[in-house]
C-alpha positions in Angstrom: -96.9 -39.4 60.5 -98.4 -38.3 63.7 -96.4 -39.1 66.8 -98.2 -40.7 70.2 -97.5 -39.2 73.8 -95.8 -41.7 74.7 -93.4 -42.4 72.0 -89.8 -41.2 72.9 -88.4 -37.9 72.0 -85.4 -36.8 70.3 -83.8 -34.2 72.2 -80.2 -31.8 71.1 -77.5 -33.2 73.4 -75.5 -29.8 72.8 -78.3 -28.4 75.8 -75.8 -30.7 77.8 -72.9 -28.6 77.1 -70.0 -30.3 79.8 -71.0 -33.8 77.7 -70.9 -32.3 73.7 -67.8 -30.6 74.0 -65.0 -32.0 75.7 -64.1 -35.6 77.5 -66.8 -37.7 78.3 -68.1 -37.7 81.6 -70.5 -39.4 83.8 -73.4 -37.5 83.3 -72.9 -38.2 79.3 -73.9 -41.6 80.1 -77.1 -41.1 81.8 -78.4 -38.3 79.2 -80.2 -39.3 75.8 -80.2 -42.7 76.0 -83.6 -43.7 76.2 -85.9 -44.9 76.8 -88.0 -41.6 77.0 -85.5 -39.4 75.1 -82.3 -39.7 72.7 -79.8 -37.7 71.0 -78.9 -39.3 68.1 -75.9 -41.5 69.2 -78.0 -42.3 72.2 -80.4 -43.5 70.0 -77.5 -46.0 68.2 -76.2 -46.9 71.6 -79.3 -47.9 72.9 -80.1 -49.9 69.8 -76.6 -51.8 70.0 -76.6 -52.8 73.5 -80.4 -54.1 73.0 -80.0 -56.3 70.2 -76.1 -57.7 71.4 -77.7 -58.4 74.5 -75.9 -56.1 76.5 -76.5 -53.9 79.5 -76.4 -49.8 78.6 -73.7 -49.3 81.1 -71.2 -51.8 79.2 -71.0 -49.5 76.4 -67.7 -47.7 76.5 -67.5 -44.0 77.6 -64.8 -43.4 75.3 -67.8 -43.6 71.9 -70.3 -42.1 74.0 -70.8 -39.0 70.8 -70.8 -39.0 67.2 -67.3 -37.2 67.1 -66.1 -40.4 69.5 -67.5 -42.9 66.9 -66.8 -41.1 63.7 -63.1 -42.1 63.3 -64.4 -45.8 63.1 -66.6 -45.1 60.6 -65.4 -46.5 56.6 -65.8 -43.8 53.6 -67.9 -45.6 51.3 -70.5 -44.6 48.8 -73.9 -45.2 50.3 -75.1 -48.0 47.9 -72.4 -50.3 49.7 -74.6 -49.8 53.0 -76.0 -52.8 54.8 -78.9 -52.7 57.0 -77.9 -52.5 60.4 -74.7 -50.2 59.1 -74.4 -47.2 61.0 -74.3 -44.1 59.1 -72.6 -41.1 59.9 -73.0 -37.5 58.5 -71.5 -34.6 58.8 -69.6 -31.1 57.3 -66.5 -30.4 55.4 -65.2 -26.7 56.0 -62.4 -25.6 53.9 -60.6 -22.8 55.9 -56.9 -21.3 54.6 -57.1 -24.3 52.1 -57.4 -27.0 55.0 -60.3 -29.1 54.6 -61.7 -30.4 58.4 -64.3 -33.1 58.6 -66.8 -32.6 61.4 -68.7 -35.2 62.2 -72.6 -34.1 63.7 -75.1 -37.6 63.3 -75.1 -40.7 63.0 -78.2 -43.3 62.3 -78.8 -46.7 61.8 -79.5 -48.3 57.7 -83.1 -50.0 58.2 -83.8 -50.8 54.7 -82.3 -50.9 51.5 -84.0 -50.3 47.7 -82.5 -50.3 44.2 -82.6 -46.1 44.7 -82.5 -45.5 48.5 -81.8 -46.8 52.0 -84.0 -45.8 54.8 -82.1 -44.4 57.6 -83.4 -44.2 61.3 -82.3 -41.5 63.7 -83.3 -39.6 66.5 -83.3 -35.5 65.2 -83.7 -32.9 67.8 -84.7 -30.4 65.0 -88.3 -32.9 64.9 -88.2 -33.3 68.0 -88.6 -37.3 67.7 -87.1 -40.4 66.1 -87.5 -40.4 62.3 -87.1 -42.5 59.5 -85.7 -40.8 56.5 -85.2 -41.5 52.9 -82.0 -41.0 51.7 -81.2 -41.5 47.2 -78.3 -42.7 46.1 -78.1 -39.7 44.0 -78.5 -37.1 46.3 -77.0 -38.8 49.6 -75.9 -35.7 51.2 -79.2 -34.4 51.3 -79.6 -34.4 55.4 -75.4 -34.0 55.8 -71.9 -34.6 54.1 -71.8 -38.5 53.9 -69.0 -39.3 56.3 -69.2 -43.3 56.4 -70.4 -46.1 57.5 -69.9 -48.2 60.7 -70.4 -52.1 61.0 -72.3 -52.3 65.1 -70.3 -55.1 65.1 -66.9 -53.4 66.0 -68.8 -50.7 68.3 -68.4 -52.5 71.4 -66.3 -55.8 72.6 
């Protein structure tokens, strides 16, 4: 699928080094969240705030990345995903026989089949938003499936 000019990019928020590691600050709220470019919890954030009816700046600082929202997010296997869940992938390294969870995407569950749900996230790797197709049999195909997130309990 071709993608037009004018269609918004997906861009790596880690370019933005002072917001991807370390406390959130100002600057983190004004990068990658649309409308012309998103990282992919941008991408979420913007989604949120649109459909709750919300202005952009409402959304707390404090879940501005993945690694903020990640410890909301439910271990689940992925056929218990709703569309509208929020999906969140990662990587489990094993170091000295310590196993640490990093969180690195997240996406929003668009549609649901009796072998897949289509997920929808913004991957800087493409360059631009993409819908992917993730089995139930192979769900860690694009990342370790971390968990799912109802929107719902994002923002208050």
């Amino acid at each position: 699928m071709a993608v037009a000019a004018h269609d918004p990019l997906a861009i790596d928020h880690k370019i933005h080094a002072a917001c991807n590691f370390g406390p959130t600050i100002p600057e983190c709220m004004t990068v990658g969240l649309g409308p012309q470019a998103f990282d992919c919890s941008g991408l979420v954030i913007a989604a949120i705030v649109q459909v709750m009816g919300y202005e952009p700046t409402a959304w707390p600082p404090e879940r501005r990345h993945v690694r903020q929202m990640h410890p909301m997010a439910e271990p689940t296997d992925l056929r218990e995903a709703e569309v509208g869940d929020l999906l969140t992938l990662g990587r489990l390294y094993t170091i000295q026989g310590i196993t640490e969870v990093v969180p690195a995407h997240i996406g929003i569950v668009v549609a649901r089949a009796e072998s897949h749900v289509l997920f929808m996230h913004a991957q800087a790797a493409a360059g631009r938003i993409l819908t992917s197709k993730l089995e139930y049999s192979n769900a860690d195909r694009i990342g370790k499936l971390l968990g799912l997130i109802n929107p719902l309990t994002m923002i208050s």
